[in-house]
C-alpha positions as CSV (number, residue, x, y, z in Angstrom):
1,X,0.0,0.0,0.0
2,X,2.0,2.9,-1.2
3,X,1.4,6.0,-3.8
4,X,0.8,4.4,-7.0
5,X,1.9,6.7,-9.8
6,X,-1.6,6.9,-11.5
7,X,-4.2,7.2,-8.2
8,X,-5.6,9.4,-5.7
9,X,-7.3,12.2,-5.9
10,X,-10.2,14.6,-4.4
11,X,-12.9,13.1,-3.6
12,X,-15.1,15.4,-6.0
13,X,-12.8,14.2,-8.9
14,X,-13.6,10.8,-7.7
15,X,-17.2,10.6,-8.0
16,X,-16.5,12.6,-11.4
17,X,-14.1,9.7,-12.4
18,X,-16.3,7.5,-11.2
19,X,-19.3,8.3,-13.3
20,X,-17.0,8.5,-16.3
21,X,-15.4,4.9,-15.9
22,X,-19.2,3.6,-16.3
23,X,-19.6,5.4,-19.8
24,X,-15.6,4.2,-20.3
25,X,-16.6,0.6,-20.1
26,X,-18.3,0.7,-22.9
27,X,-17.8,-1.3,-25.8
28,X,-19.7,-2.7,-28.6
29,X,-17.7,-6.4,-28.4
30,X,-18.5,-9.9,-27.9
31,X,-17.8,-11.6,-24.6
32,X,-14.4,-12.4,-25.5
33,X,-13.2,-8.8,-26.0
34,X,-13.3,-8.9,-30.0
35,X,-14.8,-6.0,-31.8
36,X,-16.8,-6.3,-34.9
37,X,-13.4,-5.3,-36.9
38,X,-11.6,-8.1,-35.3
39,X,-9.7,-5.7,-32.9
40,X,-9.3,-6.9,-29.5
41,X,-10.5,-4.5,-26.5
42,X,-9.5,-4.8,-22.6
43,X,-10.6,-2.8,-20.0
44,X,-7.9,-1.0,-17.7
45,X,-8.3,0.4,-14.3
46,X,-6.6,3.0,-12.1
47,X,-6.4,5.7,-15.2
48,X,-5.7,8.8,-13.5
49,X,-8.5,11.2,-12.6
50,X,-9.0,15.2,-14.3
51,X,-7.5,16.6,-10.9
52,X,-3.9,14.8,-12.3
53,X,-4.0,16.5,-15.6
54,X,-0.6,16.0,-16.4
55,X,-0.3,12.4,-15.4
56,X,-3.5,11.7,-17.3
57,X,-2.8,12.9,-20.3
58,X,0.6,11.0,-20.4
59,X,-1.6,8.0,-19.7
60,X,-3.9,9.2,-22.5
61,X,-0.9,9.8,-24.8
62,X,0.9,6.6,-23.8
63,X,-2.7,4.7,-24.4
64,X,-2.4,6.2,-28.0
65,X,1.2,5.3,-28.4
66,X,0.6,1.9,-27.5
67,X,-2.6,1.4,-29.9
68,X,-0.5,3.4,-32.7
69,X,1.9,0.5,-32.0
70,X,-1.1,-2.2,-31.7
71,X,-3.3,-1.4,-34.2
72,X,-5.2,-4.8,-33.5
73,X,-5.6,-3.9,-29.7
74,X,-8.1,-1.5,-28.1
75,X,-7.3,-0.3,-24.4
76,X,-10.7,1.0,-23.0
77,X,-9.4,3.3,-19.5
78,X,-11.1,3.3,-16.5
79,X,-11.4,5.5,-13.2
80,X,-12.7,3.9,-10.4
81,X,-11.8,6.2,-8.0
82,X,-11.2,4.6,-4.7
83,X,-10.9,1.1,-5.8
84,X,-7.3,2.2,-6.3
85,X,-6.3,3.5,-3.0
86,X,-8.8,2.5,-0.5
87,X,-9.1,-1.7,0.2
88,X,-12.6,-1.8,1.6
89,X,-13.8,-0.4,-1.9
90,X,-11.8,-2.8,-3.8
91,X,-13.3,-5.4,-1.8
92,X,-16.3,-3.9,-2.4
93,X,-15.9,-4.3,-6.5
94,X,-14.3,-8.0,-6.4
95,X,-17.2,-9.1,-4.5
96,X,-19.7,-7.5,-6.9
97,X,-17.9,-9.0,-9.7
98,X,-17.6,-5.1,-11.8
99,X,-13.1,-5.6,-11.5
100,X,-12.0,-4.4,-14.8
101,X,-10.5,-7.0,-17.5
102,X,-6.7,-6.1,-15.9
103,X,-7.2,-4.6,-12.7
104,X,-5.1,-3.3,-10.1
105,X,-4.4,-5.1,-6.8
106,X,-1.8,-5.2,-3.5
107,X,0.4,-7.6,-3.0
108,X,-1.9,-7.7,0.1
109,X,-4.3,-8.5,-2.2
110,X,-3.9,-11.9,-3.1
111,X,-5.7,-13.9,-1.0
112,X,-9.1,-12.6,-1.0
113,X,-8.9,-12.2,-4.8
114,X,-8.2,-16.2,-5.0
115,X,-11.2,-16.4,-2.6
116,X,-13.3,-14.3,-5.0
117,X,-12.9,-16.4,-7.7
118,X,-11.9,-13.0,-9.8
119,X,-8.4,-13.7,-11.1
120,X,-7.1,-16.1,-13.7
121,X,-4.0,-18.6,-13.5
122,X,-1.5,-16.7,-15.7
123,X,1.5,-18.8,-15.2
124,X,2.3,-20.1,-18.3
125,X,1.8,-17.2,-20.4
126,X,4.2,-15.1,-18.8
127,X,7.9,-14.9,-20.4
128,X,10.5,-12.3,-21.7
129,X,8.1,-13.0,-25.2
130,X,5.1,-11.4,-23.7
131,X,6.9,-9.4,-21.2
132,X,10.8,-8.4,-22.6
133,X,11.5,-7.4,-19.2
134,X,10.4,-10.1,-17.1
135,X,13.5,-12.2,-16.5
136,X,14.6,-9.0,-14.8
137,X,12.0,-8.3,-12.6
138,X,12.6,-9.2,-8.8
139,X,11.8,-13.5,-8.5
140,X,10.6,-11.9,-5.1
141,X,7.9,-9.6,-6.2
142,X,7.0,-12.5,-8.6
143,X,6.7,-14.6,-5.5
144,X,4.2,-11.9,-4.1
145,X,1.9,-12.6,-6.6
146,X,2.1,-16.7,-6.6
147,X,0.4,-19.3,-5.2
148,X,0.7,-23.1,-4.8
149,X,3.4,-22.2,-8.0
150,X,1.0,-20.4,-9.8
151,X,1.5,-16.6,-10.6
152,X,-2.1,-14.5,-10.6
153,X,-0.6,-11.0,-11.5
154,X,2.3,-8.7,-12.6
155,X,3.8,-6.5,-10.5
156,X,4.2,-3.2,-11.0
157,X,5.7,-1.2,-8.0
158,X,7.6,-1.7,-4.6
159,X,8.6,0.0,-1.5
160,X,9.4,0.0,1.9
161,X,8.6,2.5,4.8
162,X,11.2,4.5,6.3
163,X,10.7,8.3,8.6
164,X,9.6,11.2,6.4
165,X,10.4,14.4,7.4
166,X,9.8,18.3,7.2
167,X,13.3,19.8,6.9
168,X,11.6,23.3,6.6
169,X,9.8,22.8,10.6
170,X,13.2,20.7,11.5
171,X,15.0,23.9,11.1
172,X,12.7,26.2,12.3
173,X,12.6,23.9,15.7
174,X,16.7,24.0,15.4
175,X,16.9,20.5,14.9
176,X,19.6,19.2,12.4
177,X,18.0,17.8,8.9
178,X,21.0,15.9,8.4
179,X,20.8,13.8,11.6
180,X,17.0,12.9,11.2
181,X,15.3,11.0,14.2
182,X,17.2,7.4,14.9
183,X,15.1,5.8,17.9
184,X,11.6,6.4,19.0
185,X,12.5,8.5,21.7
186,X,14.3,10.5,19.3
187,X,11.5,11.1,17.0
188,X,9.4,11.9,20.2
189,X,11.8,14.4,21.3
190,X,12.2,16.5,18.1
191,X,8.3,15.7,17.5
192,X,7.6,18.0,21.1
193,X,9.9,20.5,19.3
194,X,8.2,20.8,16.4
195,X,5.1,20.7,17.8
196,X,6.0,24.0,19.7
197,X,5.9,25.9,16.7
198,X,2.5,26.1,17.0
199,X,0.1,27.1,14.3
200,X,-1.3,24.0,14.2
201,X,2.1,22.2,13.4
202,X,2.2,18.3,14.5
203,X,5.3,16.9,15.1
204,X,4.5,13.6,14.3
205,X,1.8,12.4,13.0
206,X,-0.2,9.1,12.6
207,X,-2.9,6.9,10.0
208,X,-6.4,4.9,11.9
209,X,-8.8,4.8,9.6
210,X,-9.5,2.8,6.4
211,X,-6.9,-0.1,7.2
212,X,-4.5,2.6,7.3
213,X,-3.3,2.3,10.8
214,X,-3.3,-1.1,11.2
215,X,-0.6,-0.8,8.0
216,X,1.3,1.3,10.0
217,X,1.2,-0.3,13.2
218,X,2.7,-3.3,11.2
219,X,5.6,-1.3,10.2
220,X,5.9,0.2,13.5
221,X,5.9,-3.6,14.8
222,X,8.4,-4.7,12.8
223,X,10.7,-1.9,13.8
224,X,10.4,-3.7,17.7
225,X,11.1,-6.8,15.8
226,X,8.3,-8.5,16.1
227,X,5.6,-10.4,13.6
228,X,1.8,-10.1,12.8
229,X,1.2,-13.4,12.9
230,X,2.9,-16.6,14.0
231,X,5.2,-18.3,11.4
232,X,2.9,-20.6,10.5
233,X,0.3,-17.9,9.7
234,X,-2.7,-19.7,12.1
235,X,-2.5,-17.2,15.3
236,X,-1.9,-13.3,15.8
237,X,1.4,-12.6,17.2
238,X,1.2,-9.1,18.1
239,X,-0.4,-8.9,21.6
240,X,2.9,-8.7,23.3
241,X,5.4,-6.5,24.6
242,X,6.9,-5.4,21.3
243,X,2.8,-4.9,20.5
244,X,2.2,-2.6,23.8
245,X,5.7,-0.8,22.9
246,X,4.2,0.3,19.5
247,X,1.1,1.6,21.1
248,X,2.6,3.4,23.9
249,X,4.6,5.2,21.7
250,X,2.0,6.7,20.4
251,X,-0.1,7.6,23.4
252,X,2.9,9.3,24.9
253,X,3.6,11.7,22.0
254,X,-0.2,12.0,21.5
255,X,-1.3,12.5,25.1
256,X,2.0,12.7,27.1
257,X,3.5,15.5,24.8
258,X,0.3,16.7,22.7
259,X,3.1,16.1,19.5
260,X,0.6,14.5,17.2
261,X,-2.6,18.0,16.7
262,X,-5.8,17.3,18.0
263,X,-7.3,15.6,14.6
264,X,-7.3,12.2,14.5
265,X,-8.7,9.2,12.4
266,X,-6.4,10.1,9.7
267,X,-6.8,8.2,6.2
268,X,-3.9,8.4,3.4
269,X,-5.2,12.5,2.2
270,X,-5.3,13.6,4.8
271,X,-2.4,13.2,6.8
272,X,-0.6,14.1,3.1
273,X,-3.0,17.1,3.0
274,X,-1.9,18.4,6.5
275,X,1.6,18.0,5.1
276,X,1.6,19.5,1.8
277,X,0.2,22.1,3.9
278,X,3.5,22.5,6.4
279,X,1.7,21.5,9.0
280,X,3.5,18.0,9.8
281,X,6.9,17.3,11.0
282,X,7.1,13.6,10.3
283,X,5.4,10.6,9.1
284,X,6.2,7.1,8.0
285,X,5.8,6.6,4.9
286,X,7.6,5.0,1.2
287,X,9.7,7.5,-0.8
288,X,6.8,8.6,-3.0
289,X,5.3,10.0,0.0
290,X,7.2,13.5,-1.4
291,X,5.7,13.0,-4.4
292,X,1.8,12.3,-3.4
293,X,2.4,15.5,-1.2
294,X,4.1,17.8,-4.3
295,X,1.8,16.7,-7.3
296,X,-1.8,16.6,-5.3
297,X,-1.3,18.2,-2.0
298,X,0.7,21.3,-2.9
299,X,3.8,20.8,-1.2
300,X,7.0,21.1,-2.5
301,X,9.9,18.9,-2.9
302,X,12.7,20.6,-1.8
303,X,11.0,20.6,1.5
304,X,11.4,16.7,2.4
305,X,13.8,14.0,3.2
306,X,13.9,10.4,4.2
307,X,15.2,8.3,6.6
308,X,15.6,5.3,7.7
309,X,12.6,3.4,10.2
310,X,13.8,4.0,13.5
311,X,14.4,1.6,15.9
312,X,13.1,1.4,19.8
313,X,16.9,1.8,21.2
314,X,19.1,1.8,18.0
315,X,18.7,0.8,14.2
316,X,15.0,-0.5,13.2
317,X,14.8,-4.5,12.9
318,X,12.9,-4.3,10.1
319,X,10.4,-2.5,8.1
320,X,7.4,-3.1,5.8
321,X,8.1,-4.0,1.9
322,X,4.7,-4.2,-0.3
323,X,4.1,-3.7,-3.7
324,X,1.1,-3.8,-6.2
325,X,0.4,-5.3,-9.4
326,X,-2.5,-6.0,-12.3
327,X,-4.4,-9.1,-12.1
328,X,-6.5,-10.9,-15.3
329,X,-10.3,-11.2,-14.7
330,X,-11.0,-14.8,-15.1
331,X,-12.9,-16.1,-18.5
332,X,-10.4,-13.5,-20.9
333,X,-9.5,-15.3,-24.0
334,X,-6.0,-15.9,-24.9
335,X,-5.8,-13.1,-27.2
336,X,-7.2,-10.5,-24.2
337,X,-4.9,-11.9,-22.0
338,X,-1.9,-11.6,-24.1
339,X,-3.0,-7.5,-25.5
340,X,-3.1,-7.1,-21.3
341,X,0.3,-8.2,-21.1
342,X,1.7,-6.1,-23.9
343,X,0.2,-3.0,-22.4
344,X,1.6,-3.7,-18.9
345,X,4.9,-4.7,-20.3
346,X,4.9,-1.1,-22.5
347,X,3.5,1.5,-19.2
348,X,4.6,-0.5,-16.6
349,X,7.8,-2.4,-17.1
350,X,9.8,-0.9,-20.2
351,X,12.8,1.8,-18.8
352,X,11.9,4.9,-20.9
353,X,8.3,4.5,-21.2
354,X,5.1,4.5,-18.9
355,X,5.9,5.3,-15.6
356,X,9.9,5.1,-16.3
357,X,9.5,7.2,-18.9
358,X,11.7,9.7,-16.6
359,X,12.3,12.2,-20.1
360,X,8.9,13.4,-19.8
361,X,8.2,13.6,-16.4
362,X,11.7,15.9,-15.7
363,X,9.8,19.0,-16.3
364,X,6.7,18.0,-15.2
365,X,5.6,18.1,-11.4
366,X,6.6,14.8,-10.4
367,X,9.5,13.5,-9.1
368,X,12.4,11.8,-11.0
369,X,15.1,10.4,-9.0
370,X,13.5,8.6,-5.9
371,X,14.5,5.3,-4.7
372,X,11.6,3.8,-6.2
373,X,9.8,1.9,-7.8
374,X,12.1,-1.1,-6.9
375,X,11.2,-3.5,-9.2
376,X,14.0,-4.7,-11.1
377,X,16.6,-7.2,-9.1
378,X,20.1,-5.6,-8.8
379,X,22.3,-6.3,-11.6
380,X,19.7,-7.3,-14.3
381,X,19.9,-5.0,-17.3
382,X,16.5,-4.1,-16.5
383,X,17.8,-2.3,-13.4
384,X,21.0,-1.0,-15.1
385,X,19.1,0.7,-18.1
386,X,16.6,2.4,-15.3
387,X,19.1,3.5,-12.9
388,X,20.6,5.4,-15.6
389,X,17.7,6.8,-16.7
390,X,16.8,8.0,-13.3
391,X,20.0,9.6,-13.0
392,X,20.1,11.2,-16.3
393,X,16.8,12.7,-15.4
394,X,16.8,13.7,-11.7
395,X,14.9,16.6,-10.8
396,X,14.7,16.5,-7.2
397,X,17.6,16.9,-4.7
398,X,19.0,12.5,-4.6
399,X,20.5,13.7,-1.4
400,X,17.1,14.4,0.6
401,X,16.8,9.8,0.5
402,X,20.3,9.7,0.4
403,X,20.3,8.3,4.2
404,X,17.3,6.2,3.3
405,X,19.8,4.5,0.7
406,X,22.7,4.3,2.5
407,X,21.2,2.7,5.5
408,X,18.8,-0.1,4.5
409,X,16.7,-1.6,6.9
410,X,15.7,-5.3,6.6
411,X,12.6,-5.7,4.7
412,X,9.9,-7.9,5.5
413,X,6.5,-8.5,3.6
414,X,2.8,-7.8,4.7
415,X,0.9,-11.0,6.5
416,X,-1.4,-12.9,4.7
417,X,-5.2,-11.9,4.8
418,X,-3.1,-8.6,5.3
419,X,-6.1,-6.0,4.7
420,X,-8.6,-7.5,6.8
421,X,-6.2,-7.7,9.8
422,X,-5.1,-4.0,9.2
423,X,-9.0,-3.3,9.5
424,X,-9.1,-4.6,12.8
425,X,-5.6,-3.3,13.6
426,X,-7.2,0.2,13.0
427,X,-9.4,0.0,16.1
428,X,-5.9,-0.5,18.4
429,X,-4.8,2.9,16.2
430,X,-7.5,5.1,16.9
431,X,-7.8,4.0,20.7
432,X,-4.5,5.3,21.6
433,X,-4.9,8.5,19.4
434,X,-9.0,9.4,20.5
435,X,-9.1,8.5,24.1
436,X,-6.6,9.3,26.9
437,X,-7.6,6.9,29.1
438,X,-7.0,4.0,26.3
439,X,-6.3,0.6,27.8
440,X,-3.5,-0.7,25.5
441,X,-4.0,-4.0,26.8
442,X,-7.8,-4.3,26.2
443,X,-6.8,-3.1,22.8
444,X,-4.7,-5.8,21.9
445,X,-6.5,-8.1,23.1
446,X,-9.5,-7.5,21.7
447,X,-7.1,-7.2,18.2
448,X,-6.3,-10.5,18.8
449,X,-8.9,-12.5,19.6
450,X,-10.7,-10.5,15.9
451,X,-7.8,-11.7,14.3
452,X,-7.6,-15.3,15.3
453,X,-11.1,-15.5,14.6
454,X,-10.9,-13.9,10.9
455,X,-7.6,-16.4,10.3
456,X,-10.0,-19.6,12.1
457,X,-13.2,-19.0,9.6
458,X,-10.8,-19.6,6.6
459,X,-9.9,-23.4,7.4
């Protein structure tokens, strides 16, 4: 769950892009994609919205590239709002059975997609034929996407989470933007600092709503080291002291210090609102946090940097890695399948084009030069060819992640049935950010026994 290149927006735009994806869908075709002049036609979700004019019209322009280049293949665009950013909604959508032909999914999404019934077994059409790419791509996203050894989507992006930070309010509260928080207690400490600004300022602040905080309070677990869930996936693992330590973190700076503002249940825009608008110190977040909070929210880029997750007494023990992808709706023919594979391959996975196409987006306002997408495994010409891209093209300051880079933190992947378990995660959030007198371990606890009973109604 990161910033995807082509989502969020305003909610206006949303319903706007909404009603528009219904028109969008339409096609005069047979139920195996082919139009009456033998073309073949796939829907495509998570098209960017009017309020990101510039990135949809290079969607727009790349969709005419790609047909100019495919004269037999017809890519119908679709906006479905917050299918793309918000997972109750894309549950919502795979359950109604109204996905898109090639729709967009998290890494987290896997599992309740299989349950659905939604996705089609892609394995064996997958290869550097339909994808030139794809030997290069990291066997570890690939696994992301695989089950029982069969592969049900392509990725498309990665990240992991590190500390994003204001260096504007660091200087303003004399604290040194090139010696960013390392512990918790250091980020509480410079968060009390900010925070005295004033003006509405919060030093730190923190996601609780729409599964958003439980995906954060996984983060913040693994930075204590500890797990979601039990190796073997079958119990919740969190209700501990690594668990407690996580929470009270929070409560302190929220409660103890007043560090966090007074508004709370915070989804993905609008903690990135509050920041584009200076009014947050720091946040946890992937690198194209900065560039969520420059293109839609007003900020500006010069203004951030990134560090590394910190840790509860030293370095972080891990951090969250996720990543998305495009899944095929079952019962595609062969030829629908392979035209949605030559249009990921071309926006999605080609260095130079899509979203690597890092020529065009230089002058544009989005950001060329961050850490990310990660997709490509070290060393593979893939990786080589995009790497030098990126740095041919940088436009933002490489030295504002340059910490980020040079002190990696372990990564470690979401839990299973991950998006149902942030939902209840999300109750533990907002606890310790609404109500002072919180009892962390009725919070857990109650976390726990939800869990185990969501992970015991799937055997």
């Amino acid at each position: 769950m990161s910033v995807p290149q082509y989502r969020r927006a305003a909610a206006l735009a949303l319903v706007a892009g909404l009603g528009f994806s219904l028109t969008a869908c339409s096609t005069k075709s047979d139920d195996k994609g082919t139009t009456a002049g033998g073309k073949v036609t796939i829907t495509v979700d998570c098209q960017p919205v009017g309020a990101q004019k510039e990135l949809l019209k290079n969607w727009n322009d790349d969709v005419v590239e790609f047909q100019k280049q495919n004269p037999d293949i017809v890519v119908k665009s679709v906006s479905v709002g917050e299918q793309c950013n918000n997972p109750p909604d894309f549950t919502a959508r795979l359950a109604g059975g109204t996905v898109t032909d090639v729709f967009y999914g998290y890494m987290t999404d896997l599992q309740q997609v299989l349950d659905s019934g939604q996705a089609m077994d892609i394995t064996g059409v997958v290869n550097k034929d339909t994808i030139p790419t794809w030997d290069s791509v990291d066997p570890a996203l690939k696994g992301a996407f695989t089950d029982g050894g069969k592969l049900y989507a392509v990725p498309v992006k990665n990240y992991s989470m590190g500390l994003v930070y204001n260096k504007v309010l660091f200087q303003k509260a004399g604290l040194d933007v090139n010696n960013p928080p390392k512990t918790w207690a250091d980020v509480r400490a410079a968060a009390k600092k900010i925070s005295a600004l004033g003006n509405g300022i919060a030093g730190y602040s923190e996601y609780s709503a729409g599964n958003t905080g439980g995906w954060h309070f996984t983060s913040l677990l693994y930075s204590q080291g500890g797990q979601v869930l039990t190796p073997d996936g079958k119990k919740a693992d969190f209700n501990n002291a690594m668990g407690k330590q996580v929470l009270q973190n929070i409560k302190d700076m929220r409660y103890g210090d007043n560090s966090m503002g007074s508004r709370q249940l915070l989804q993905w825009g609008d903690l990135l609102t509050n920041a584009g608008a200076g009014k947050v110190g720091m946040f946890i977040g992937a690198p194209d946090a900065t560039q969520a909070i420059v293109s839609q929210f007003q900020g500006k880029f010069q203004d951030w940097a990134m560090a590394p997750l910190p840790g509860q007494d030293g370095p972080a023990k891990g951090t969250l890695g996720g990543g998305e992808g495009y899944f095929f709706k079952k019962d595609l023919s062969p030829e629908q399948v392979k035209a949605g594979l030559k249009w990921i391959a071309y926006q999605k996975l080609t260095p130079g084009k899509g979203q690597f196409d890092y020529v065009r987006a230089k002058p544009q306002n989005y950001p060329v030069g961050l850490p990310q997408p990660l997709l490509f495994a070290n060393g593979s010409e893939a990786q080589k060819q995009e790497l030098e891209l990126r740095k041919a093209n940088a436009n933002v300051d490489t030295t504002n992640f340059a910490i980020f880079e040079a002190t990696p933190v372990p990564i470690k992947g979401e839990p299973r049935n991950a998006q149902a378990i942030y939902a209840v995660l999300d109750a533990a959030m907002s606890g310790v950010l609404t109500n002072p007198n919180a009892n962390i371990d009725a919070l857990l606890k109650t976390a726990e026994e939800k869990v185990n009973q969501l992970l015991a109604a799937e055997k």
